[in-house]
C-alpha positions as CSV (number, residue, x, y, z in Angstrom):
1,X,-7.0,52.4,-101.0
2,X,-4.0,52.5,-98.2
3,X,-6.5,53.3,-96.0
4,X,-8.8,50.2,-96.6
5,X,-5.5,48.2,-96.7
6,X,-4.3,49.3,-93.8
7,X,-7.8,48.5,-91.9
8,X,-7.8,45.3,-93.6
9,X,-4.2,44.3,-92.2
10,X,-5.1,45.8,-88.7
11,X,-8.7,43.3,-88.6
12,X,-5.9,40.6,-89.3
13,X,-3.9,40.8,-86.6
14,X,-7.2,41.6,-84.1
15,X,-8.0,38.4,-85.8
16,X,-5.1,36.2,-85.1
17,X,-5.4,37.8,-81.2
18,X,-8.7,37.1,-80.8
19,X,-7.7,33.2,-82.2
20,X,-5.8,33.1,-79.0
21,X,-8.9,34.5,-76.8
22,X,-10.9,31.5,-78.6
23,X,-8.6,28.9,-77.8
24,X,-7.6,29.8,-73.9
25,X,-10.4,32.0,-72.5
26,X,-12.7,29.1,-71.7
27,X,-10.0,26.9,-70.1
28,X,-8.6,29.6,-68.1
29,X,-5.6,29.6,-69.5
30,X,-5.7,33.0,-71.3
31,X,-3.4,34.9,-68.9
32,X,-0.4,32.5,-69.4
33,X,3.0,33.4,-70.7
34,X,2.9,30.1,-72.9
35,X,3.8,31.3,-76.4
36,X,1.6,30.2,-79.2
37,X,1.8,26.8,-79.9
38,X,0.8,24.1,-82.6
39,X,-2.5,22.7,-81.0
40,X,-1.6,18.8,-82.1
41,X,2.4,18.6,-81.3
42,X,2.3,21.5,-78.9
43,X,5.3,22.5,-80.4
44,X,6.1,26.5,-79.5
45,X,5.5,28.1,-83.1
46,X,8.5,30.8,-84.6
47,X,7.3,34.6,-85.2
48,X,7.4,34.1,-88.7
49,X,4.8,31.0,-88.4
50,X,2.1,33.6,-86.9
51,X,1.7,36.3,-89.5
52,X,-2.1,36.2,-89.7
53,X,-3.3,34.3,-93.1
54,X,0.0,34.3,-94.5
55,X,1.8,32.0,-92.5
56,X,-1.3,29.6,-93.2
57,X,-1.4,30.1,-97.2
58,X,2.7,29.3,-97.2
59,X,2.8,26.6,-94.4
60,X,-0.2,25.2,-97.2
61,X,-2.5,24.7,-94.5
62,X,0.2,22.5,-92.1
63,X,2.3,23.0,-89.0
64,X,5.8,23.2,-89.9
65,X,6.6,20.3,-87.5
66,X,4.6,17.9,-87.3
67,X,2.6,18.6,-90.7
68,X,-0.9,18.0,-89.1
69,X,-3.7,20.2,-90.4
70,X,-4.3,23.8,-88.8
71,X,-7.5,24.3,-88.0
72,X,-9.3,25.8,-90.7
73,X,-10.7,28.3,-87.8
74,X,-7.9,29.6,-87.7
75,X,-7.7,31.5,-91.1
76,X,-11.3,32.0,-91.2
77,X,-11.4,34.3,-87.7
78,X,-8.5,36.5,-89.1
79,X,-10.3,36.5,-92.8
80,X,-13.4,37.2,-91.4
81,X,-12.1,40.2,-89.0
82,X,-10.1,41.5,-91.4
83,X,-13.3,41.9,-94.0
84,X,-15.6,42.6,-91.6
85,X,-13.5,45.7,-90.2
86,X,-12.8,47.2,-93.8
87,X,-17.0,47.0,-93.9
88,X,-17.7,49.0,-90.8
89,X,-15.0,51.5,-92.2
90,X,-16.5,52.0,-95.3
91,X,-20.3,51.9,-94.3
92,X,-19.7,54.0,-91.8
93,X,-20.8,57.8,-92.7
94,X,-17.5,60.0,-92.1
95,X,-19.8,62.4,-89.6
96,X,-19.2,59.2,-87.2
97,X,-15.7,58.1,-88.1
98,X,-15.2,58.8,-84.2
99,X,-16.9,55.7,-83.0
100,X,-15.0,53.9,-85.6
101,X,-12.8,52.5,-82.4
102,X,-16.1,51.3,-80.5
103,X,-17.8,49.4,-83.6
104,X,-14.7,47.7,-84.0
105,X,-13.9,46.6,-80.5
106,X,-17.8,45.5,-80.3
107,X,-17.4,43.6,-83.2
108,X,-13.9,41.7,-82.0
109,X,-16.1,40.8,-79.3
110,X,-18.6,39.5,-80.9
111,X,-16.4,37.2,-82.9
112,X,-14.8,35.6,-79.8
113,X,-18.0,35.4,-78.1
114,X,-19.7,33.3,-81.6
115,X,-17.2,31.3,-81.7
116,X,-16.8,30.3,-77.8
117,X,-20.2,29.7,-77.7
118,X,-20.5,27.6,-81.1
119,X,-17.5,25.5,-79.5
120,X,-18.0,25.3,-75.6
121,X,-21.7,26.5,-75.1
122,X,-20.4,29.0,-72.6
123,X,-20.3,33.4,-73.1
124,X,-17.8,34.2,-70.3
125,X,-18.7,36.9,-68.4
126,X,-15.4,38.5,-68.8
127,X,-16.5,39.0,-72.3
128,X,-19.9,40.4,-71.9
129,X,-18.7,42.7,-69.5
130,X,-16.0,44.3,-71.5
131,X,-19.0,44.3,-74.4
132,X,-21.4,46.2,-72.2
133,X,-18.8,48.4,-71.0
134,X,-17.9,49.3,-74.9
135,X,-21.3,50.0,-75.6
136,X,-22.1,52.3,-72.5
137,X,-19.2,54.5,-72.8
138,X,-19.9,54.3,-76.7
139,X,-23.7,55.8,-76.1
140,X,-22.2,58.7,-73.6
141,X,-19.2,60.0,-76.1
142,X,-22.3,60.2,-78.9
143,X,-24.4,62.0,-75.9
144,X,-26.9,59.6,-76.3
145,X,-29.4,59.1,-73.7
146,X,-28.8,55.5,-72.1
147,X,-32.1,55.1,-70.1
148,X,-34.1,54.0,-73.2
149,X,-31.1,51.8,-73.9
150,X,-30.8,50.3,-70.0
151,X,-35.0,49.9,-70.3
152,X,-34.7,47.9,-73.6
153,X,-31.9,46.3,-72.1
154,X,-33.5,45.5,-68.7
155,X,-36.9,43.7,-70.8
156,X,-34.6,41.6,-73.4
157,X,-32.9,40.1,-70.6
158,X,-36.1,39.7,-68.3
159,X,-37.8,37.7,-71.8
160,X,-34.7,36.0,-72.2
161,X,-34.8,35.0,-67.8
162,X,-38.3,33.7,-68.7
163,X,-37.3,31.5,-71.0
164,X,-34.4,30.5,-69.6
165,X,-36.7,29.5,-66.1
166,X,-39.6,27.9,-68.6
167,X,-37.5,25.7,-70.0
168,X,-35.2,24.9,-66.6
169,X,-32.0,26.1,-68.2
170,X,-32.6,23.7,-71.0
171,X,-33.4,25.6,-74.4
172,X,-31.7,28.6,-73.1
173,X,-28.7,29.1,-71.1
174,X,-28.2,31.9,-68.3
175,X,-25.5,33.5,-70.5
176,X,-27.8,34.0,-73.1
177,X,-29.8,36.0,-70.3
178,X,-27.3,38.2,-69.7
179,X,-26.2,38.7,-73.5
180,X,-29.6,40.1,-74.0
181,X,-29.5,42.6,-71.8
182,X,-26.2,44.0,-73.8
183,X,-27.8,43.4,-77.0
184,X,-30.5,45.7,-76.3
185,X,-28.3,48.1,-74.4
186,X,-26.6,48.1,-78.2
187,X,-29.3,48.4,-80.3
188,X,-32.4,49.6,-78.3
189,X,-36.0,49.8,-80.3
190,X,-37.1,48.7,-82.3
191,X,-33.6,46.7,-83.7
192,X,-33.4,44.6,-80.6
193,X,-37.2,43.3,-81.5
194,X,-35.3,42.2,-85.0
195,X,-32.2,40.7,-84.1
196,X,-34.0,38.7,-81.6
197,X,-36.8,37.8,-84.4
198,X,-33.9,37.0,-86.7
199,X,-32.0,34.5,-83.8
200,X,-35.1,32.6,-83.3
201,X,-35.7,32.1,-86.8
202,X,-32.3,31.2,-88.0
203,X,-31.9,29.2,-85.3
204,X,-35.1,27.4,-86.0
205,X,-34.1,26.7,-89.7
206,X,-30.7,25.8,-88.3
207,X,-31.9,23.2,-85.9
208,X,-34.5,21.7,-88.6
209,X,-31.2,21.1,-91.0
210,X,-29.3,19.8,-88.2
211,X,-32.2,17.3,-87.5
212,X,-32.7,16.0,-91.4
213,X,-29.4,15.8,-91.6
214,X,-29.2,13.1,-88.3
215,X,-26.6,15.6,-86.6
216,X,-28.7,16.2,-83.6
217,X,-31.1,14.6,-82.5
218,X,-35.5,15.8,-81.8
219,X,-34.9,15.1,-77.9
220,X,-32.0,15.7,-75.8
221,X,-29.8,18.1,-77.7
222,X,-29.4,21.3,-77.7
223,X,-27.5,23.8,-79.5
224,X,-25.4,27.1,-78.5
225,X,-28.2,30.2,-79.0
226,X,-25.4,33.0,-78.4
227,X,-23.7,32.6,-82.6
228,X,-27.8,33.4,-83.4
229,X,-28.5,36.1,-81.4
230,X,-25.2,37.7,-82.8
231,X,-26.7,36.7,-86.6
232,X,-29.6,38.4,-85.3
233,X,-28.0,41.7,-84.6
234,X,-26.0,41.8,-88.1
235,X,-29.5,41.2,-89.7
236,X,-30.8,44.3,-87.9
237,X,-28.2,46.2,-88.9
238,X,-28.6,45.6,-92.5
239,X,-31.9,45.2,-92.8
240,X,-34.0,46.8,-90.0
241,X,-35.0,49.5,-91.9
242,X,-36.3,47.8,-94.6
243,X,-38.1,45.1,-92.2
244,X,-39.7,47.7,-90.4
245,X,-41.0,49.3,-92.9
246,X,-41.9,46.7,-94.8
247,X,-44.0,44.6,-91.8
248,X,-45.5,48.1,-90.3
């Protein structure tokens, strides 16, 4: 129970970190020696008002300043983190308690990159880089062979290039091209096929909601495909056994 406590606290503050990548990456400004600071007053925030989640549950949701709302992202990126790191630990089989570092980092990453995306339409390639690095190095220390990966890799990322051409850059962007290629360096076959079935379906029902609820419109909207793809791959994870089998 320590244990799952002590992963739970550690996915916290990952969470409140990657909160900062979210917020500066995309405007460059990730490298500055700013101190945190409350996004509405700009007001440089104390080291007690950044313990992830608490500092949100006692500040009731406010900045101690100027008492405008913090975003509810906030929270929500350190909850999630937090949850999702004590669920790799614990379905992960001990016999590969080695990668534990790996699955964790890819899935940081994949947090920052849904949420970037979902926000500014943009993956930056900073981010898919360190994420296709992760995974590489992660397929050699399990002495896995990476051709069959790099091949799977290679044809996810030429499909996605086709539809990115077909539809001139319009219902897919080029970063979604080369986030692909890392998803099928990840998963390889046949989970690649399913977390890409399961984007394009989500994304479908997603888009139909979005539409019947007047928040985008039939023509001339689009919306960011990289938070699907990376539904896509936690479907295949859970459930690509069973879908396989199931539809073969």
């Amino acid at each position: 129970m320590n244990l799952i406590l002590f992963v739970f606290v550690v996915g916290l503050v990952l969470g409140s970190f990657l909160n900062v990548v979210i917020d500066r990456l995309p405007s460059g400004k990730f490298f500055s020696n700013k101190r945190s600071y409350c996004l509405s007053c700009k007001k440089i925030l104390k080291w007690y008002d950044l313990v992830p989640l608490f500092s949100y549950i006692l500040l009731k949701g406010k900045c101690r300043y100027c008492r405008k709302p913090i975003p509810y992202r906030l929270p929500f990126v350190e909850l999630v983190t937090g949850i999702g790191f004590v669920a790799i630990f614990l379905f992960t089989p001990p016999l590969y308690y080695a990668i534990l570092p790996f699955l964790f980092i890819i899935f940081s990453l994949f947090i920052a990159i849904f949420f970037i995306d979902a926000k500014h339409s943009i993956i930056p390639d900073i981010l898919l880089l360190f994420l296709a690095i992760t995974v590489f190095v992660m397929h050699i220390y399990m002495q896995q062979s990476i051709i069959p990966y790099l091949l799977v890799g290679s044809l996810s990322a030429l499909f996605f290039f086709l539809l990115f051409v077909g539809t001139k850059g319009k219902g897919m962007g080029f970063g979604d091209v080369k986030f692909a290629f890392v998803i099928g360096l990840l998963l390889g076959f046949p989970d690649t096929i399913v977390a890409f079935y399961g984007a394009f379906v989500t994304g479908a029902v997603v888009s139909i909601l979005l539409i019947l609820l007047k928040k985008k419109k039939l023509k001339g909207s689009t919306i960011p495909f990289g938070p699907f793809m990376i539904i896509g791959v936690g479907i295949a994870v859970v459930l690509s056994d069973f879908l396989i089998s199931y539809f073969f």
